[in-house]
N, C-alpha and C positions, 0 to 999 in steps of 0.2 A: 259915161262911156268907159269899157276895160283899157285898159294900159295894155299894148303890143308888148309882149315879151321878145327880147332879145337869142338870138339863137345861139349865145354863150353862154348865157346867164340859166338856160334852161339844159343845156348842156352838162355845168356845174351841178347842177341840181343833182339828172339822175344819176350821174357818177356819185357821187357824195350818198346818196340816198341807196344805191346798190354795193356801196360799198360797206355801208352800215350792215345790211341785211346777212352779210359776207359774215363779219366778226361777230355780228352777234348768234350765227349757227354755229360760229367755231368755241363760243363763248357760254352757252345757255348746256352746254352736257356737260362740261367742265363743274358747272352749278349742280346741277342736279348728280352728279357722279358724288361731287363734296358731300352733297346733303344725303344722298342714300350710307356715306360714309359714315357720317356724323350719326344715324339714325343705328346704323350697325356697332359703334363705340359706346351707344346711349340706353342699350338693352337693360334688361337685369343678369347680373350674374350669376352663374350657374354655381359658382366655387362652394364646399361646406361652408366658407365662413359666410356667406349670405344666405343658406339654407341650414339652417341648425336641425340638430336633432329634436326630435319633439319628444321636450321633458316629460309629457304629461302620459305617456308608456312607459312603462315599467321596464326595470334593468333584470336580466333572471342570470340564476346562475347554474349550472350544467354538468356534467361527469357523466361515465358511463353509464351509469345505472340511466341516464335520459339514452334509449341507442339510436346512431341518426338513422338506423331503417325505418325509424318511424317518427319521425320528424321531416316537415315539408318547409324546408329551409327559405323556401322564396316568401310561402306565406307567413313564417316567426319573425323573420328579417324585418316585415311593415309593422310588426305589432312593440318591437319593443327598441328602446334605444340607445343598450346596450346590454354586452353579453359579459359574464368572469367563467373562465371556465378552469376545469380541476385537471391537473397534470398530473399529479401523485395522491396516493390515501397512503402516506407512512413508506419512506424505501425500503424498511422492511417488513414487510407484511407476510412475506414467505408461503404467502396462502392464497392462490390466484381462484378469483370469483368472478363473475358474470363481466363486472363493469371494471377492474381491476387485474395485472398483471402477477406475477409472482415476487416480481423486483419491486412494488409498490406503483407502477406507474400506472395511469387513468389508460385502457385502452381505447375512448372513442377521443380525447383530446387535440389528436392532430385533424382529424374529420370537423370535429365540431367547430375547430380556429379557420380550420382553411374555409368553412363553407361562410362563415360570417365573415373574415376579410375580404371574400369573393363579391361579396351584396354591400360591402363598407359599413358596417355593423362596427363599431370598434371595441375591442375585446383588450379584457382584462386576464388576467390568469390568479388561480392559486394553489394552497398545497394542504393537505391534511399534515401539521404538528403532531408525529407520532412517536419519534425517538425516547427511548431509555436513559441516555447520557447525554452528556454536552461532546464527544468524539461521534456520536450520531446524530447529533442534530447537525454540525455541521456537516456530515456527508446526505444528511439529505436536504440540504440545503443546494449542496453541491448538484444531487441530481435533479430538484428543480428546475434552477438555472441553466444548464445543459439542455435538459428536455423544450423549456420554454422561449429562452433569449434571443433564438431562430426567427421567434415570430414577431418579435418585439411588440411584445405587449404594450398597454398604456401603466400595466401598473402589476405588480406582486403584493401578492395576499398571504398571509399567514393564518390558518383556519384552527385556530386553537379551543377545542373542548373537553380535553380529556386528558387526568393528570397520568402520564406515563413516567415521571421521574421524580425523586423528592422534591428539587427545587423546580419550581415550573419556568418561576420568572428568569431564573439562570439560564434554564434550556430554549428558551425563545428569545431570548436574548442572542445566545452562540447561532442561532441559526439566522434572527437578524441581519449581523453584524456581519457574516460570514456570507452572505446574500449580500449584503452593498459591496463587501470588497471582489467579488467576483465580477462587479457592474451595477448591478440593481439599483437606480439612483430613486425608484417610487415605492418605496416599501408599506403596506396597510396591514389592521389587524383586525381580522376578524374575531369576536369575541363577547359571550356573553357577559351581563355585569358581574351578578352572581360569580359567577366562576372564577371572571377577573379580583374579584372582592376577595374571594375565601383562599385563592392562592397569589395574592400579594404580586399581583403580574402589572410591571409598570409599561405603558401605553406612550411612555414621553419621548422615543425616540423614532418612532413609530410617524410618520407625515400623514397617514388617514385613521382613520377607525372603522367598522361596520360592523354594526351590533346588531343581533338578531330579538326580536321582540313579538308576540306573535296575538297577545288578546286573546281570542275565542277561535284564533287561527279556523275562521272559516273563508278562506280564501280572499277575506277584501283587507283595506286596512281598518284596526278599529283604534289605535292609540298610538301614539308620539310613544318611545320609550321614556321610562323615570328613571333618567340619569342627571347629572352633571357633568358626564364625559362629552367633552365637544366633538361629537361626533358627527360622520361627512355621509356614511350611507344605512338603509336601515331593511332592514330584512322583516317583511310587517306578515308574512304568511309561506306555512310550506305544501300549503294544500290550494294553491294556485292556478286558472287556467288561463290558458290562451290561446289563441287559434294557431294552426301551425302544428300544435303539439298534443295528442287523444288523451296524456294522462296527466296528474298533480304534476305541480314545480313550485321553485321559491320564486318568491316575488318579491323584487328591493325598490325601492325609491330614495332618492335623495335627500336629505336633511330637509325638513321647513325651517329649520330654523338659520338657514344661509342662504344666500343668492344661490338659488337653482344652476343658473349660469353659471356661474365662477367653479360650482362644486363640480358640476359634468366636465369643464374645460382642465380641471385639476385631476379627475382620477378617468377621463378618459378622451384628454388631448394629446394626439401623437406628439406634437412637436414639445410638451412642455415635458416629458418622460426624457428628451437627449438632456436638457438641464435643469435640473431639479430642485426648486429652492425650499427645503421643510417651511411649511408654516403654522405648523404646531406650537 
């Protein structure tokens, strides 16, 4: 036989039982609110340092002679992963041509930086070494830094191939030197060996190097440069394509013979250009 329930005890019951029901609706969005919370803190991140550049694009580098009327800045943007571009050929060039002003300064330079900072391309800058004396190199040293500081670059280049002065390594030096104390805390030297060899041009104060090297310069890479100079970028063709752009460019890649990583995050991480540690 069942047991007669008491009409307190059933009582107890669904109070107790209707009460549970009560806290656990007030109880169960709270849960799921957490957990849709937790799932939103637990995503991937968007930030560059979880999305890196992909080393395996090529770094090019730019001046007027490239003009941006024909350059489709959104499609170069995908293909490469990072940009140097040229401020001056020489401040005094006194002789204004196609991609060049009469004071020395590059004129598609500010188009070409603004349109790659625009896409997060991070751009480098440099300057054609043209001066006659060490009182001109440092003033065109002066109007690089002027022209360029604005954008804050990742890095200043010195683009040295041609002896305009007896002493070479004096006059790259005064422009140097003259360049960090204006600010420039990322100084690099562009520069064949050759060149560097036959005019005694020392490289030791200098925090990068990129040397130009070029094989059978048919547009691909064919060989590692034969140096001993520890060097961080390499200039492997100047007859280059790429999408984005209908005609030749140079094409750079970064050393093999260092962490790829480390070399990108040195000549072209913003944050490591405010302090600057040489590690040459």
């Amino acid at each position: 036989m069942r047991k007669r329930l008491k009409p307190l005890v059933v009582l107890i019951f669904f109070v107790g039982f209707i009460s549970s029901l009560l806290i656990s609706r007030q109880f169960i969005p709270k849960v799921r609110q957490q957990e849709k919370r937790t799932e939103v803190e637990t995503l991937p991140s968007s930030s560059p340092e979880t999305n890196p550049a992909d080393l395996t694009k090529p770094i090019i580098d730019l001046s007027g002679w490239q003009l941006p009327s024909e350059i489709n800045y959104d499609q170069l943007s995908q293909n490469i992963s990072g940009a140097i571009i040229r401020i001056q050929s020489g401040s005094y060039t006194k002789k204004e041509n196609t991609a060049t002003y009469a004071n020395g300064l590059d004129k598609s330079y500010k188009t070409h930086i603004q349109e790659f900072q625009k896409r997060n391309v991070p751009v480098a800058v440099y300057a054609y070494v043209a001066a006659a004396n060490i009182k001109e190199m440092e003033k065109e040293a002066e109007s690089f830094y002027k022209a360029a500081s604005k954008y804050n670059p990742t890095y200043y280049w010195l683009d040295v191939e041609e002896k305009t002065m007896p002493d070479m390594n004096a006059g790259v030096e005064a422009f140097r030197a003259k360049l960090e104390s204006l600010g420039a805390k990322k100084i690099g030297l562009y520069i064949g060996t050759y060149f560097m060899e036959e005019h005694s041009i020392s490289t030791e104060k200098f925090s990068a190097i990129w040397i130009p090297t070029y094989g059978s310069d048919n547009g691909y890479y064919n060989a590692a440069p034969q140096t001993d100079i520890n060097y961080d970028l390499h200039q492997y063709t100047s007859q280059g394509s790429i999408s984005g752009f209908p005609h030749i460019v140079d094409l750079n890649q970064l050393s093999p013979l260092k962490d790829r990583s480390e070399t990108f995050a040195k000549l072209f991480g913003q944050e490591e250009s405010k302090n600057d540690k040489k590690t040459q």
